[in-house]
N, CA and C of each residue as an Amber inpcrd file, in Angstrom:
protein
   333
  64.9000000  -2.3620000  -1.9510000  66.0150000  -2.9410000  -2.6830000
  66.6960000  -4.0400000  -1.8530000  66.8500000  -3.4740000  -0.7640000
  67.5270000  -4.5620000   0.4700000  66.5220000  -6.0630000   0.4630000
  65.2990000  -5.7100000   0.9820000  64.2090000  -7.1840000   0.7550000
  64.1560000  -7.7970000  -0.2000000  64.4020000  -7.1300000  -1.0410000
  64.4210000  -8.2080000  -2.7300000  66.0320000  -8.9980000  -2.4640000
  66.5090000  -8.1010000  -2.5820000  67.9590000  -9.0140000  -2.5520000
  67.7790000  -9.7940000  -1.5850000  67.7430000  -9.5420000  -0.2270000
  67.4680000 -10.9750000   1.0770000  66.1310000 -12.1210000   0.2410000
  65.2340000 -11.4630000  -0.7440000  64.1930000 -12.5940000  -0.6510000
  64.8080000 -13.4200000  -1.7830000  65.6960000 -13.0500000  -2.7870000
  66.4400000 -13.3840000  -3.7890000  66.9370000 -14.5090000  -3.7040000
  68.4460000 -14.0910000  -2.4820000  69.4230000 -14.7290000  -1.9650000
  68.5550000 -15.9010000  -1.1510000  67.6910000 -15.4560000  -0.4430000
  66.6740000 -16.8820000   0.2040000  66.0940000 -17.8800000  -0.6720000
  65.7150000 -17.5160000  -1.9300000  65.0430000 -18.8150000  -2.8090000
  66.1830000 -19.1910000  -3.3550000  67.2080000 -18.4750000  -4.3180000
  68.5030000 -18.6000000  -4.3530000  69.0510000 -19.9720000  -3.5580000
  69.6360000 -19.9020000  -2.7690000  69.6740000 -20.5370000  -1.5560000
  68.9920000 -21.9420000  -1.4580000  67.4780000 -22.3410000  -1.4180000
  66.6780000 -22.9850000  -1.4190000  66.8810000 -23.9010000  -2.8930000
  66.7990000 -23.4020000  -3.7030000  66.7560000 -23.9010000  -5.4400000
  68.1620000 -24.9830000  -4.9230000  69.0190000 -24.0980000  -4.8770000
  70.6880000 -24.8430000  -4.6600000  70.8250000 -25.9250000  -3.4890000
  70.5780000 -25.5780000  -2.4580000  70.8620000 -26.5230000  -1.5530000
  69.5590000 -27.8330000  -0.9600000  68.2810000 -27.3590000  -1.7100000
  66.9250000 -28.4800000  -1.2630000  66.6060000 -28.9520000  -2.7130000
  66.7220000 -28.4570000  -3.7560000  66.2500000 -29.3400000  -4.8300000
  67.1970000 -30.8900000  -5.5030000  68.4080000 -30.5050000  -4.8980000
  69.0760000 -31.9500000  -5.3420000  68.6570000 -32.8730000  -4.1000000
  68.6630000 -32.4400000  -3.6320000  68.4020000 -33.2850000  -1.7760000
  66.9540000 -34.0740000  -2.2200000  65.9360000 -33.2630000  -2.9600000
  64.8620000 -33.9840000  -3.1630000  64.8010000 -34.7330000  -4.2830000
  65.3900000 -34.0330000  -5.6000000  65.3870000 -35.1220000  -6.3930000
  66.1720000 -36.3450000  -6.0170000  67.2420000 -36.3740000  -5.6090000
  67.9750000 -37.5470000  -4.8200000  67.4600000 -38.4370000  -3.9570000
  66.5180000 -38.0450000  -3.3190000  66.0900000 -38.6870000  -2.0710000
  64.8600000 -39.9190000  -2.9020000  65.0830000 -41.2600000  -2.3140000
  64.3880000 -42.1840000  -2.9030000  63.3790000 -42.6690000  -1.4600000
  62.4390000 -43.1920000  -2.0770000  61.4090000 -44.0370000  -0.7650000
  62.5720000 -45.2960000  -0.8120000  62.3850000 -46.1180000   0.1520000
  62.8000000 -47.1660000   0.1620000  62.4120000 -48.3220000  -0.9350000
  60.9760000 -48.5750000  -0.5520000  60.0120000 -49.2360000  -1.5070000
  60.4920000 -49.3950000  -3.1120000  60.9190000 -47.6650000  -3.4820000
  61.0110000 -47.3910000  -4.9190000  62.5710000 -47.7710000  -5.6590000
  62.7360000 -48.3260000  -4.4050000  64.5800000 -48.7460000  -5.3110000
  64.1310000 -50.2830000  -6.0900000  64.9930000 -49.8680000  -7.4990000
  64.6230000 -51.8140000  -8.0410000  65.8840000 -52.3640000  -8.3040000
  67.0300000 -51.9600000  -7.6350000  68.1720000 -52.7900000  -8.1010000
  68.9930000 -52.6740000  -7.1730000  70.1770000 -53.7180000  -6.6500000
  71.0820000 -54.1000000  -6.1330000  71.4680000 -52.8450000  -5.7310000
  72.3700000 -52.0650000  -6.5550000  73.1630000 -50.9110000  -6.4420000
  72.4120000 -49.5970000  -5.8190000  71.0730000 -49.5250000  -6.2880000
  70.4140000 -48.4420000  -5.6530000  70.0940000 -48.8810000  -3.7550000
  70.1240000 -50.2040000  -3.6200000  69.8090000 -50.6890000  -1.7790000
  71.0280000 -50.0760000  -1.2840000  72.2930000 -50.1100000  -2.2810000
  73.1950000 -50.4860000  -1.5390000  73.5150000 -48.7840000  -1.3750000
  73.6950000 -48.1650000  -2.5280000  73.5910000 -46.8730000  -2.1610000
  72.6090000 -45.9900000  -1.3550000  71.5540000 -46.6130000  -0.8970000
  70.6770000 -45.9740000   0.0680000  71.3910000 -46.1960000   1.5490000
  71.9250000 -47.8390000   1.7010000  72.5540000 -47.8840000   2.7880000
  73.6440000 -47.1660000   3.2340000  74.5760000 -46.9150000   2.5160000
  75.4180000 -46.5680000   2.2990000  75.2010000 -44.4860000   2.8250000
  74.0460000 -43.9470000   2.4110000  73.9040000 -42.7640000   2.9460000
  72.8850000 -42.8380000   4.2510000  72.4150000 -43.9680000   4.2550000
  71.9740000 -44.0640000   5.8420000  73.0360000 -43.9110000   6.9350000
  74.4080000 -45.0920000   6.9050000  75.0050000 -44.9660000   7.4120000
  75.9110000 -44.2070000   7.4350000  76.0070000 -43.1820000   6.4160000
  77.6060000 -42.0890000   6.1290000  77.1670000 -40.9620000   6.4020000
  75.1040000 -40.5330000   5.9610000  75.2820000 -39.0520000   6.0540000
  75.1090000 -38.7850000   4.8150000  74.4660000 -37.7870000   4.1840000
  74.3570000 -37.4250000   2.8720000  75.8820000 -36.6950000   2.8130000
  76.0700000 -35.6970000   3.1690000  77.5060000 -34.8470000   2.9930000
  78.9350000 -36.0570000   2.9330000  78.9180000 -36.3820000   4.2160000
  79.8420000 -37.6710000   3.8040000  79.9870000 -38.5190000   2.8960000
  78.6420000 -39.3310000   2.4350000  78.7080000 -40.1090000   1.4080000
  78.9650000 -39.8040000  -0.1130000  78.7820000 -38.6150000  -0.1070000
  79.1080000 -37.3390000  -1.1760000  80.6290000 -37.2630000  -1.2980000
  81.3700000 -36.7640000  -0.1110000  82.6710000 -36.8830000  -0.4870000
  83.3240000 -37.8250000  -0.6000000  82.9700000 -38.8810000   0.2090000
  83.5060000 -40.5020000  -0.2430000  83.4590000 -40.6790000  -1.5780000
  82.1810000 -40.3840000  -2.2470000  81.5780000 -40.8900000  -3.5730000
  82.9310000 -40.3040000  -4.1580000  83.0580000 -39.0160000  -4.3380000
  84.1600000 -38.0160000  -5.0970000  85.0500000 -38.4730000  -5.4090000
  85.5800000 -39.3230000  -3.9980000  87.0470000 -39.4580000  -3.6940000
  86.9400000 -40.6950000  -4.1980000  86.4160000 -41.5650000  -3.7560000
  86.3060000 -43.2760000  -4.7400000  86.0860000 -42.9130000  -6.2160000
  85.6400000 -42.4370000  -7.0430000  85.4630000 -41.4680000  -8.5660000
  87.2890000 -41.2940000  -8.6680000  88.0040000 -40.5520000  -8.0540000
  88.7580000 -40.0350000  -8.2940000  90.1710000 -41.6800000  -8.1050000
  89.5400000 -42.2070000  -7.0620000  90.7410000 -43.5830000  -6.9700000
  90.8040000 -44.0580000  -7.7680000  89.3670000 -44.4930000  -8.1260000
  89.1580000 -45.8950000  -9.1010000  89.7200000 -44.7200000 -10.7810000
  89.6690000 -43.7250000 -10.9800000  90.2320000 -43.2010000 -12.0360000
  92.0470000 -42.7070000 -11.9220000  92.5230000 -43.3250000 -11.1000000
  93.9030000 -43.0290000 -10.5660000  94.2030000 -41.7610000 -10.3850000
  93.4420000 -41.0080000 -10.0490000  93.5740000 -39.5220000 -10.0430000
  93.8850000 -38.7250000  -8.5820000  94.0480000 -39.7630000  -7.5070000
  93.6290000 -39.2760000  -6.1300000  95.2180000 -38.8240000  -5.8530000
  95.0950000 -37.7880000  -5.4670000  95.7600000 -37.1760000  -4.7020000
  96.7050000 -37.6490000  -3.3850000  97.9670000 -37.1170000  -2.8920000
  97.9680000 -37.4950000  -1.2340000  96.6590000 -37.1560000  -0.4320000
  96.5690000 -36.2360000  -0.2020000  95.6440000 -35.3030000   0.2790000
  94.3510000 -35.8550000   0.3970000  94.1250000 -36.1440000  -0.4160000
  92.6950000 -36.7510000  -1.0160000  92.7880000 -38.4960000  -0.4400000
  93.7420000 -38.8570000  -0.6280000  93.6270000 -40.5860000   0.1330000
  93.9070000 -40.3230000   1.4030000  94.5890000 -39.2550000   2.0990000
  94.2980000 -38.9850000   3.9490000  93.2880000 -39.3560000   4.0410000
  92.3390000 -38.1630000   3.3130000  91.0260000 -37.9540000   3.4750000
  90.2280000 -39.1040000   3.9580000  90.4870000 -39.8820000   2.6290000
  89.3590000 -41.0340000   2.2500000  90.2040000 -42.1900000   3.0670000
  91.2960000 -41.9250000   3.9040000  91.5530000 -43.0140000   5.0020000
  91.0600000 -42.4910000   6.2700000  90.5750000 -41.3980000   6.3270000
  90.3050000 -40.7620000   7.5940000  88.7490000 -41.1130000   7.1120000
  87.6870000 -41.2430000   6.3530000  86.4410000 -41.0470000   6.4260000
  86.2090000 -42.9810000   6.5180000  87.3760000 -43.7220000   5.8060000
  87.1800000 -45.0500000   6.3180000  87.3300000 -45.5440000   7.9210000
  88.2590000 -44.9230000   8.4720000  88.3790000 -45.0300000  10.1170000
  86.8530000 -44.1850000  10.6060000  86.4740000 -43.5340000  10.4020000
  85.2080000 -42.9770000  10.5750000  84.1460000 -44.0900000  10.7180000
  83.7780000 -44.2630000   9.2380000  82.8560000 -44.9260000   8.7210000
  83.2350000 -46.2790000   7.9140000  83.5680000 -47.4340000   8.5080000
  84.2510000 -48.3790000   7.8430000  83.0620000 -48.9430000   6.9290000
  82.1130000 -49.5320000   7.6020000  80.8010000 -50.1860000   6.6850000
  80.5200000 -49.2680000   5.6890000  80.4430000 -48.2020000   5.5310000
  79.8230000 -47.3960000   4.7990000  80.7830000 -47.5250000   3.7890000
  82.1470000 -46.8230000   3.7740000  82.9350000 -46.9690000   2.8600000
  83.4860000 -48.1070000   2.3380000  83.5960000 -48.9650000   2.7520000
  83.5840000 -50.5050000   2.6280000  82.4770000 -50.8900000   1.4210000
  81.2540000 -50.7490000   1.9240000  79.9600000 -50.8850000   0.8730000
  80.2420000 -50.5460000  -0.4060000  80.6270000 -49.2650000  -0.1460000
  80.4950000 -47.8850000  -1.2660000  81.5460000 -48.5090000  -2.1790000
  82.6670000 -49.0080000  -1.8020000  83.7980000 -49.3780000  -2.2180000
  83.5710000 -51.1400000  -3.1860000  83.0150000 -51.4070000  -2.4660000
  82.6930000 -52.7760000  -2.7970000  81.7950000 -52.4610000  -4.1780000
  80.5560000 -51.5120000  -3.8510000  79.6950000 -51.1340000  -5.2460000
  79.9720000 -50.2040000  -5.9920000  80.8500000 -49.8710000  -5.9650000
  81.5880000 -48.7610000  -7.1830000  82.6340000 -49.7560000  -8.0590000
  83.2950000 -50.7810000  -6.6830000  84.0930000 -51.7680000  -7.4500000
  83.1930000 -52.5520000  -8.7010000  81.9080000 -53.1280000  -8.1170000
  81.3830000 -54.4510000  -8.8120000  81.2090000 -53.7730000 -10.0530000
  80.6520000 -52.6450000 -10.0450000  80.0870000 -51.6150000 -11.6060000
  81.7040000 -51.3600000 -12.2010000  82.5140000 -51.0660000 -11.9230000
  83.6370000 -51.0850000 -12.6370000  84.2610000 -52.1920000 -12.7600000
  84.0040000 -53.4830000 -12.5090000  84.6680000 -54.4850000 -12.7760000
  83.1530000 -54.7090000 -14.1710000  82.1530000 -54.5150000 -13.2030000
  81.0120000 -54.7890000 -15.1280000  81.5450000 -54.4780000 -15.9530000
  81.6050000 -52.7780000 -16.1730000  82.0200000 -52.2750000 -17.2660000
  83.3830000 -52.6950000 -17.7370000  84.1010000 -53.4630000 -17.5190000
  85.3240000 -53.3750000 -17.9770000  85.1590000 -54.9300000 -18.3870000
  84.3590000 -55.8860000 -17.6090000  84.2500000 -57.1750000 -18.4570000
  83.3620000 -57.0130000 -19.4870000  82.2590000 -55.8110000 -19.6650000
  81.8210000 -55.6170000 -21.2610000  82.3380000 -54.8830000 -21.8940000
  83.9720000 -54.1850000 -22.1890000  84.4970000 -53.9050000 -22.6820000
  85.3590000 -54.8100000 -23.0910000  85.5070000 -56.0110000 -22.7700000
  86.6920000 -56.9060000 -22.6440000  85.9110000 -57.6710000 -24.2580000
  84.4890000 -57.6730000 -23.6540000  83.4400000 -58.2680000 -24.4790000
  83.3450000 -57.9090000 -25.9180000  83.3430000 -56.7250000 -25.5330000
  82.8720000 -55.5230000 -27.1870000  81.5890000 -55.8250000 -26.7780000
  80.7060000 -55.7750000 -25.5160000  79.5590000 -55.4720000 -25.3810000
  78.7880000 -53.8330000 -25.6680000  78.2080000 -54.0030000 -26.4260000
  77.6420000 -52.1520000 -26.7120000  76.7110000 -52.1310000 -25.2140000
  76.4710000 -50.3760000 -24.8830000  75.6220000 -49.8550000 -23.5010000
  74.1280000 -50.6770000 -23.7710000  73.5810000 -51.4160000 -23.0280000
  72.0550000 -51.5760000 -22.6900000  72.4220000 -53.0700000 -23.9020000
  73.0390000 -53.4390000 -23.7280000  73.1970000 -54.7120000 -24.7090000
  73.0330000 -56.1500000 -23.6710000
């Protein structure tokens, strides 16, 4: 009963923490756009875990939602990692400045 549960909790485990890591993970070669280079760089230089919570916390700015707490944070991971968050910041900006000049448009998605 004990080995099943440890062999459980072990694939368990595995499913959760290695299958996003792999679907996520790109060759270099296989990126075809601006935003995907920039987001590869961007976890070269931050760290998968880091660039993760940056991502969160820029999600949460650019939606005015951030917290005190949460902009420490994301001023403490910019003194950290300035290029990285800088990047990240810059390409989360350019896609939300898109979307909002094809809304300005009345552009429909994939138009």
């Amino acid at each position: 009963m004990v080995k099943t549960f440890l062999v459980s909790g072990l694939a368990l485990f595995m499913v959760i923490f290695t299958i996003p890591q792999i679907v996520e993970a790109q060759e270099f070669g296989d990126l075809q756009t601006r935003e995907e280079v920039m987001r590869y760089i961007e976890r070269q230089a931050m760290g998968e875990e880091q660039h993760t919570e940056a991502a969160r916390l820029m999600q949460r700015l650019i939606a005015g939602v951030l917290t005190e707490e949460e902009a420490n944070r994301l001023a403490e991971l910019l003194r950290e990692n300035p290029g990285g968050v800088m990047m990240m910041a810059h390409r989360m900006g350019m896609s939300e400045m898109g979307e909002m000049m094809r809304r300005m448009r009345g552009d429909t998605p994939g138009s």
